[in-house]
C-alpha positions in Angstrom: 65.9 64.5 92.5 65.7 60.7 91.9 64.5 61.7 88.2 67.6 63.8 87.4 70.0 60.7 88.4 67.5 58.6 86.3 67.5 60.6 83.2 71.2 61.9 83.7 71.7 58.5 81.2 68.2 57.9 79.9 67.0 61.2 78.7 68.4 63.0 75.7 71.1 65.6 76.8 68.8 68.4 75.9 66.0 67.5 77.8 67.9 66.8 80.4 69.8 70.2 80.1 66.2 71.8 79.8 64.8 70.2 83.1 67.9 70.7 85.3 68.3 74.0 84.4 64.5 74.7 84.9 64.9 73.2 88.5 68.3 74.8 89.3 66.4 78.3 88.4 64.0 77.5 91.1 66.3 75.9 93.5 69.4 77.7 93.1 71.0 76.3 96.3 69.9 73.0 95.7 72.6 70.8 96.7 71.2 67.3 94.7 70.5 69.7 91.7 73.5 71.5 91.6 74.8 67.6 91.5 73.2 66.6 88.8 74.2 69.6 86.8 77.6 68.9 87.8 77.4 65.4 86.8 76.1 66.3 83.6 78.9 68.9 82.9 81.0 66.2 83.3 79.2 64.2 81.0 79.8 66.7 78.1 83.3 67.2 79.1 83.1 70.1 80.7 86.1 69.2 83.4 86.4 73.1 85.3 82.8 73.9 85.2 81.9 70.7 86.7 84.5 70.8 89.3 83.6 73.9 90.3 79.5 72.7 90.3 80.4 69.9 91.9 82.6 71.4 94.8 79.3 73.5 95.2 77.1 71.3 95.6 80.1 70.0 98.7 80.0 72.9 100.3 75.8 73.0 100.7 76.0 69.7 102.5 79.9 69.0 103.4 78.7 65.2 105.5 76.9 63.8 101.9 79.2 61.0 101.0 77.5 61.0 97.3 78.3 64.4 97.1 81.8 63.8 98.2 82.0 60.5 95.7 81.2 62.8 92.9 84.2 65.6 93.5 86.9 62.5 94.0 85.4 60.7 91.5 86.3 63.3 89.1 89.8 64.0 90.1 90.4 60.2 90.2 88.8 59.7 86.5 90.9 62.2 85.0 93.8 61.2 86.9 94.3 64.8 89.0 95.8 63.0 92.3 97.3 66.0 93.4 93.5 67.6 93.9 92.2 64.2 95.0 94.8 64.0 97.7 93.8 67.3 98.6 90.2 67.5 98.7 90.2 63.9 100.3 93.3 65.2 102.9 95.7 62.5 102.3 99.1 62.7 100.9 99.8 62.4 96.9 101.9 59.8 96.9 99.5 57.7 99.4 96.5 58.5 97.2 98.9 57.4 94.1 99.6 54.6 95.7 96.3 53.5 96.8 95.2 53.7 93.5 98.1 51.9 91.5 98.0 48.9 94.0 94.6 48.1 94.5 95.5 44.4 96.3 98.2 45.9 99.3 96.0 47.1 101.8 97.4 51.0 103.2 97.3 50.6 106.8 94.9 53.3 108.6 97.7 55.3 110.0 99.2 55.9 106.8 96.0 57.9 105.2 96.3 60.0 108.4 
């Protein structure tokens, strides 16, 4: 599983596609490969397909915080607050605003 994080950047996107794929047919409901794949969709701009691997992966193991990173990490990247709010439970405008000012702390009660 380490590997797969490892060569997500190092290995060519082929091999990589060849060995995650190989694993994932083994491992179906493997939440770190399923992750990887996800991550890897994402690489090759495959935005719905990786969302929806990703969200997978979520819903295998909902108390991972990596796997959790990876979903918001995506909506935040490509600027989707409305589904970042959502999946993280926390209004639009206070996830909007969390990420435009970076240097005003939100007090705790707000993301409530």
């Amino acid at each position: 599983k380490t590997y797969l994080n490892l060569a997500l950047f190092r290995a060519s996107p082929l091999t990589f596609q060849t060995n995650c794929l190989n694993l994932l047919k083994q491992y179906p409901n493997d939440a770190f490969y399923l992750n990887a794949w996800g991550k890897f969709l994402l690489r090759m701009n495959k935005l719905e397909l990786a969302e929806k691997v990703l969200k997978q992966s979520v819903e295998l193991i909902p108390e991972n915080g990596n796997l959790n990173y990876d979903v918001g990490k995506l909506y935040f990247d490509y600027k989707n607050y409305d589904s970042l709010a959502k999946f993280t439970g926390s209004h639009p405008e206070v996830m909007k605003k969390r990420i435009v000012d970076k240097t005003k702390p939100i007090p705790t009660a707000a993301l409530l």
